[in-house]
C-alpha positions in Angstrom: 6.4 -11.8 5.5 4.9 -14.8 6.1 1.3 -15.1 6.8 1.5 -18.3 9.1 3.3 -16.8 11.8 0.8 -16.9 15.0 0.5 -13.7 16.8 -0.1 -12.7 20.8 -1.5 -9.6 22.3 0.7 -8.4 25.4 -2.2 -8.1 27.9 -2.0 -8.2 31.9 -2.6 -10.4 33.9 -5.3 -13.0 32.6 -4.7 -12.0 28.7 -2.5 -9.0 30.1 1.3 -8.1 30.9 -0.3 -5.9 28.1 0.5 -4.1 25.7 0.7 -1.6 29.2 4.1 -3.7 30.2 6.3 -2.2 26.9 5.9 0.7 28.7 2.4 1.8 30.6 2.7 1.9 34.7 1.5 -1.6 35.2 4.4 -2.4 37.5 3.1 -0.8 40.8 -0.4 -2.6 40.1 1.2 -5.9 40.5 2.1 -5.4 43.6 0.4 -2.0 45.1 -3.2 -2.9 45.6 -5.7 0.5 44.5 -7.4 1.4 47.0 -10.1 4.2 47.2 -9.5 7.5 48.9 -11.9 8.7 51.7 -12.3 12.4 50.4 -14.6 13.5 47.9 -14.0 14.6 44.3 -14.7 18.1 44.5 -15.9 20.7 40.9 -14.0 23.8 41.8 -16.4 25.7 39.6 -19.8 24.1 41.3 -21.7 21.7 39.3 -20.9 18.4 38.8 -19.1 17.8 35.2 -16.0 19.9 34.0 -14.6 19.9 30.4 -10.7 19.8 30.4 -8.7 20.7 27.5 -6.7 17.4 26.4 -3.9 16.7 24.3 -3.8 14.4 21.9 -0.7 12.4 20.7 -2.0 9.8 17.6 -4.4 7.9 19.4 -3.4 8.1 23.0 -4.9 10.9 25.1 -3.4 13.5 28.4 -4.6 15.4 30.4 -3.5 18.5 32.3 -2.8 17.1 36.0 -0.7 18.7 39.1 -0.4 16.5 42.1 -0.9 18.6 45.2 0.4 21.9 45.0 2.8 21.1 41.8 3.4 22.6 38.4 0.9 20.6 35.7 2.2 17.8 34.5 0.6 16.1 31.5 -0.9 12.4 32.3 -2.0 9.8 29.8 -5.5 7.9 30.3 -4.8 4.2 30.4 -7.6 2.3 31.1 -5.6 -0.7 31.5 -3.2 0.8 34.7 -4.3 -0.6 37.9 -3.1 2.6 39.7 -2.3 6.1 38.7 1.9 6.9 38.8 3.9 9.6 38.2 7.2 10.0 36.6 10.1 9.6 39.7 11.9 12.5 37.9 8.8 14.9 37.7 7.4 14.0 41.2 10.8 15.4 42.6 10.6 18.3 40.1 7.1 19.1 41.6 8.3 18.5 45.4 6.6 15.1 46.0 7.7 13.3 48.8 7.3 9.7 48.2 8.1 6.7 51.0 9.4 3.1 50.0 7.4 0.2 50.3 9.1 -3.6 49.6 8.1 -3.0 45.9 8.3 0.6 45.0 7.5 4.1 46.4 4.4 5.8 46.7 2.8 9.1 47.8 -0.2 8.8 49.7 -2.8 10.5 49.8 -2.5 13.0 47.2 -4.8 15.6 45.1 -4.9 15.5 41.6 -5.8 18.8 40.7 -7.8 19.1 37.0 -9.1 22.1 35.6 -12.6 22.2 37.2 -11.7 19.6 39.4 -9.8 18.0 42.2 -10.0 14.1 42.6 -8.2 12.9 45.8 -6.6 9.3 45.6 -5.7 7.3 48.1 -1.9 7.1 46.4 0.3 7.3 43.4 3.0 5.1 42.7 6.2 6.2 41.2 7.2 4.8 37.8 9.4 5.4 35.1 8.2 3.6 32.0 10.9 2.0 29.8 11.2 3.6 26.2 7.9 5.8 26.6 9.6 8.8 25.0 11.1 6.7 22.3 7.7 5.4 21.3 5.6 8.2 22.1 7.6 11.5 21.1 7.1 13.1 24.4 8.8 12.4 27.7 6.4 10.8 30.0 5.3 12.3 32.8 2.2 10.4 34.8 -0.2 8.2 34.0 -4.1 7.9 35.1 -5.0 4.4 36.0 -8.4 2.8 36.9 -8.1 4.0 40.7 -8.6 7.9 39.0 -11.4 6.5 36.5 -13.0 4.7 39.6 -13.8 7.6 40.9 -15.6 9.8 37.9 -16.8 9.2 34.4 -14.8 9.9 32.0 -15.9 11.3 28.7 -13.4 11.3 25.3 -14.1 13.2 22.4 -11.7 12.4 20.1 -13.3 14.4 17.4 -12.9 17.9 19.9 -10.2 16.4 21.4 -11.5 17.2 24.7 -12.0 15.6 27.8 -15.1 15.7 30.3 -15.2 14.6 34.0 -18.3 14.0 35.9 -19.9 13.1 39.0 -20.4 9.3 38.7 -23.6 10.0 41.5 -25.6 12.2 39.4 -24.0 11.2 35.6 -27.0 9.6 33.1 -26.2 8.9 29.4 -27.7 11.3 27.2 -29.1 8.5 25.0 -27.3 8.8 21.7 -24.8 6.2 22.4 -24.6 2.6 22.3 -24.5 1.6 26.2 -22.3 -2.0 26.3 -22.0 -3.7 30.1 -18.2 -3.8 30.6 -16.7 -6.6 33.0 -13.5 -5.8 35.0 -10.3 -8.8 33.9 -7.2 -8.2 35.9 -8.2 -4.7 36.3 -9.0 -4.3 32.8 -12.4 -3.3 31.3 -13.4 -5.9 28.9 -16.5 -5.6 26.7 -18.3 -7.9 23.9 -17.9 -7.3 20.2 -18.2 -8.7 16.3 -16.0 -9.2 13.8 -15.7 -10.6 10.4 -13.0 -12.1 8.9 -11.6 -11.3 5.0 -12.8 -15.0 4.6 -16.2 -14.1 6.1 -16.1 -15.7 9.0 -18.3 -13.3 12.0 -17.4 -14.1 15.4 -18.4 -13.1 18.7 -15.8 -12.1 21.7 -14.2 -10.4 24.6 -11.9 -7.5 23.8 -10.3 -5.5 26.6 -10.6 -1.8 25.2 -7.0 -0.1 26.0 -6.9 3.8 25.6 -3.0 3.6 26.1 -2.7 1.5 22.8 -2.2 3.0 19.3 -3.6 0.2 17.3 -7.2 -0.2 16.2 -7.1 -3.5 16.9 -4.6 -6.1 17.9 -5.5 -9.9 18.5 -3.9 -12.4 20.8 -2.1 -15.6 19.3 -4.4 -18.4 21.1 -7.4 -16.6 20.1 -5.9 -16.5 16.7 -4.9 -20.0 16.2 -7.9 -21.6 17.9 -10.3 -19.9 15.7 -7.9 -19.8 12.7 -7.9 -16.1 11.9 -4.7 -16.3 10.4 -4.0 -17.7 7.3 -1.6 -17.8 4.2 -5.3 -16.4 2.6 -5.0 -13.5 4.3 -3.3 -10.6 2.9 -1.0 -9.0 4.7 1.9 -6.8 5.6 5.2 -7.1 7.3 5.3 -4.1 10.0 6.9 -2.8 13.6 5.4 -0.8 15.9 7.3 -0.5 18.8 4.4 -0.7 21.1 4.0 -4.1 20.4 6.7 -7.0 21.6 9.6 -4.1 22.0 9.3 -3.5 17.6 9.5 -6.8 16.9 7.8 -7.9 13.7 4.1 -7.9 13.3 1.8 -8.7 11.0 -1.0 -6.1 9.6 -4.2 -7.3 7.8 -7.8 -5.9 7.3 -10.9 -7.5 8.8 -13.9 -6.9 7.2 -16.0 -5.4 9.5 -16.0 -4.7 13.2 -18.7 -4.0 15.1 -19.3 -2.7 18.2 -22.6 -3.1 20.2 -25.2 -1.5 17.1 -22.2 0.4 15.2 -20.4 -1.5 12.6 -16.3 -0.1 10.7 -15.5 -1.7 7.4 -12.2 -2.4 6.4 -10.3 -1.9 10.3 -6.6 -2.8 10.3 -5.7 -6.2 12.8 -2.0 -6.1 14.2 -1.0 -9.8 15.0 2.0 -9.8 17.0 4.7 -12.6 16.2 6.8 -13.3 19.5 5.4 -15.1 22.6 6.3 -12.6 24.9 3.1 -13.6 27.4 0.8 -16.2 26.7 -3.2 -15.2 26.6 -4.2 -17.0 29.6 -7.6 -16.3 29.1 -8.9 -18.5 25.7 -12.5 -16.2 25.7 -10.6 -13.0 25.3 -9.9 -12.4 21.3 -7.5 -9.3 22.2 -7.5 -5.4 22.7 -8.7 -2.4 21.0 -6.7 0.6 20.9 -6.9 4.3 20.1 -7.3 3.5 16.6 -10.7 1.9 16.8 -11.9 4.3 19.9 -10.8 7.8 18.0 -13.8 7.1 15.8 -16.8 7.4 18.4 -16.7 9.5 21.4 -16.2 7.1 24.3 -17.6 7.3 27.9 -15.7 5.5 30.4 -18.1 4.9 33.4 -16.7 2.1 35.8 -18.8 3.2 38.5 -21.5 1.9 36.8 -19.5 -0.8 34.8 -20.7 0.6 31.9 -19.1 1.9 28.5 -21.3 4.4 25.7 -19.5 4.4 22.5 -21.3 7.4 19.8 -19.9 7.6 16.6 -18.4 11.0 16.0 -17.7 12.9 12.7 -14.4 10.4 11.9 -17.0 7.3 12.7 -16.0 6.2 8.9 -12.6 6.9 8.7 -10.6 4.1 6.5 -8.0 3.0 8.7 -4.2 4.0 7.1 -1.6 1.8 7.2 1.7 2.6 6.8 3.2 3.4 3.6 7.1 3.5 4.0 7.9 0.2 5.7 9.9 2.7 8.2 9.1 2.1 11.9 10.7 5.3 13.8 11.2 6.1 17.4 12.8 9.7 18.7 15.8 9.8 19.8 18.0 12.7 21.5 17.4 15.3 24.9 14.4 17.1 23.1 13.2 14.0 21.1 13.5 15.2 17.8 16.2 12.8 16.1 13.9 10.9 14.3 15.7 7.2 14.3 15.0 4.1 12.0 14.3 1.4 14.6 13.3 -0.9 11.3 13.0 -1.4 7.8 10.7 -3.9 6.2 12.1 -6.3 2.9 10.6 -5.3 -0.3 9.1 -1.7 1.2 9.7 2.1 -0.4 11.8 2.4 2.1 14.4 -0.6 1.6 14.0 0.1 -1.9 15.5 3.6 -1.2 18.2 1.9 0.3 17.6 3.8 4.2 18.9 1.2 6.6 18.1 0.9 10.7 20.1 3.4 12.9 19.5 6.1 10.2 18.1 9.5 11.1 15.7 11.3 9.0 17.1 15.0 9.8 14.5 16.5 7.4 11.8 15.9 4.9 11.1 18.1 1.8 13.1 20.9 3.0 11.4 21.1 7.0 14.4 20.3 9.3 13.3 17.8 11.6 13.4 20.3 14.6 10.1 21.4 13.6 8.8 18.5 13.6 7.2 15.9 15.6 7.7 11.7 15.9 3.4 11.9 15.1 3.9 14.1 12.4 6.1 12.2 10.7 4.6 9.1 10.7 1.5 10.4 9.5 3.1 12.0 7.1 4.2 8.2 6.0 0.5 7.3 5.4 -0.4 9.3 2.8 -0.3 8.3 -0.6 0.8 9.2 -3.7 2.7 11.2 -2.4 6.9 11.0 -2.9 8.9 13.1 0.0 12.7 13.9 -0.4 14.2 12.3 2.9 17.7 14.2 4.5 19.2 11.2 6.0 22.4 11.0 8.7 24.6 7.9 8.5 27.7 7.6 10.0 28.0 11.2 10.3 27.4 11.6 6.5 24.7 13.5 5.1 22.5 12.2 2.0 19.2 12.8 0.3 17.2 9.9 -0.5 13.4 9.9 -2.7 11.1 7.9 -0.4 7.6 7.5 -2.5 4.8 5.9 -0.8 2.1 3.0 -1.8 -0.1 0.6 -0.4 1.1 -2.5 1.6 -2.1 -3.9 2.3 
């Protein structure tokens, strides 16, 4: 690919329709103002801080969440949703009752009910996400926006991957972390950090830090061009993650270092987006970083106080992985486990194979793709050396294809 190709980051708003608008609830926030609820947030078990269980899915994080009396429902933290929603589907599954507005539906006033907790919002919007099982492997189901993270701190350990909630009035930082001031863009939090370039340029800017995004770090065309990040210089590789401009082409490419506040990663991967799907409004914002970069520390989320503490965890010098097939997959089918090829990259193992898009990878080295998951597999497509035998469906043909992996980057 082409390394002259300039890039933008899908933000909301001032930087940002965001990376959120593939397929995070940012709709309602456009026009469905969050608003505080009156009632208190309430520890079921006394105290004032509970530790929930969390799933983890890559990079992006859920919790455990039933809305008033409902069954659970698993919702994703995404720091860059104005308001919390729920799945239109699920809320009638659990019995909501939801009244129009000109722009949407709502609930008001409901309980989100935690383990060890219950935080009452003032409402939750209704929204289906497009593509989110595609992308993500699991069907969605809810989503916790900055109303819900307004109203506690919010404490990921990606290392346990565990989850802890707190009482913003009586929370105070243990001290081990790396306390930055965050500013609030267009509903997004937004703090300061350093990079150097492969060609040793360091620079100095605004990132919007996005717990819904995969990426480590993705950076926005006009920041790009203006400070001339991108260049024929730079090596890169063609990719498609269909997070980013609907799995249109992208470019990946390693800055040298990244640092944020006193804690400095070697070697991160950039994503540069190709199509101008939303221009970066803002020219002080350099882009977002994702789930990638964040898995590394664990992260406190404390908007009360506009404040976020980053403490590097046991994965704090994990080299970032690229992938190794030039596949980009999606999941396809009523229990998401038809593993399609959305694209193939020129010159990758993987056109080199000969797989094609719309093929399905029913199995790899004798596990049936039923026991597996969208995740799995493509981590299983970042390792190296290492050669898999693929089961590939085409055209209602069967074939096995020898898919062996190397660097791209």
């Amino acid at each position: 690919m082409s390394g002259k190709k300039l890039i933008v980051l899908l933000l909301l708003g001032t930087l940002v329709v965001g990376i959120a608008a593939l397929w995070t609830p940012l709709a309602p926030g456009h026009s469905i103002a969050p608003q505080q609820s009156g009632s208190a947030v309430h520890f079921t078990a006394g105290g004032n801080a509970a530790e929930i269980p969390a799933t983890f899915i890559e990079n992006l994080v859920f919790l455990p969440v039933h809305v008033n009396d409902g069954k659970p429902s698993l919702f994703e933290i995404d720091t860059t949703a104005q308001v919390s929603s729920i799945d239109p589907a699920r809320a009638a599954e659990v019995s909501l009752h939801p009244e129009p507005l000109a722009t949407g539906q709502i609930v008001r006033d409901p309980l989100l009910g935690l383990p060890g907790v219950d935080v009452p919002l003032a409402s939750i919007a209704l929204f289906a996400p497009k593509d989110f099982g595609a992308i993500v492997g699991r069907q969605y189901e809810g989503t916790l926006g900055s109303d819900f993270l307004n109203r506690v701190v919010v404490e990921i350990d990606y290392g346990r991957e565990t989850v802890r909630l707190f009482d913003p009035g009586s929370y105070h930082s243990d001290g081990k972390g790396n306390v930055l001031p965050l500013t609030i863009v267009a509903g997004m939090p937004v703090i300061r950090a350093k990079f150097t370039e492969p060609k040793g340029q360091s620079l100095e800017a605004d990132f919007v830090v996005n717990t819904a995004l995969n990426e480590s770090i993705v950076f926005s065309n006009r920041y790009a061009d203006a400070h001339h990040l991108f260049s024929s210089r730079m090596s890169t590789a063609s990719a498609s993650d269909p997070q980013l401009n609907e799995g249109a082409s992208i470019a990946l490419a390693r800055m040298k270092s990244f640092q944020i506040g006193r804690f400095t990663i070697e070697d991160p991967l950039a994503a540069f987006p190709q199509s101008d799907v939303a221009s970066a409004q803002n020219p002080q914002i350099a882009g977002s970083i994702g789930g990638g970069m964040l898995r590394r520390y664990t992260v406190v989320f404390d908007f009360p106080h506009q404040q976020i503490i980053f403490t590097p965890a046991s994965r704090f010098r994990l080299y970032d992985q690229e992938d190794k097939s030039g596949l980009t997959l999606v999941a396809k089918g009523a229990d998401l486990k038809r593993f399609e090829v959305a694209q193939v990259q020129p010159g990758s193992p993987a056109a080199e194979a000969g797989i094609q898009k719309g093929d399905v990878i029913a199995g790899i080295d004798n596990e049936p793709g039923a026991d597996m998951t969208l995740a799995s597999v493509r981590d299983l497509f970042r390792q190296i050396p290492h050669k898999y035998k693929l089961l590939i469906e085409r055209n209602d043909k069967t074939f096995e294809v020898t898919l062996q992996m190397r660097h791209r980057i």
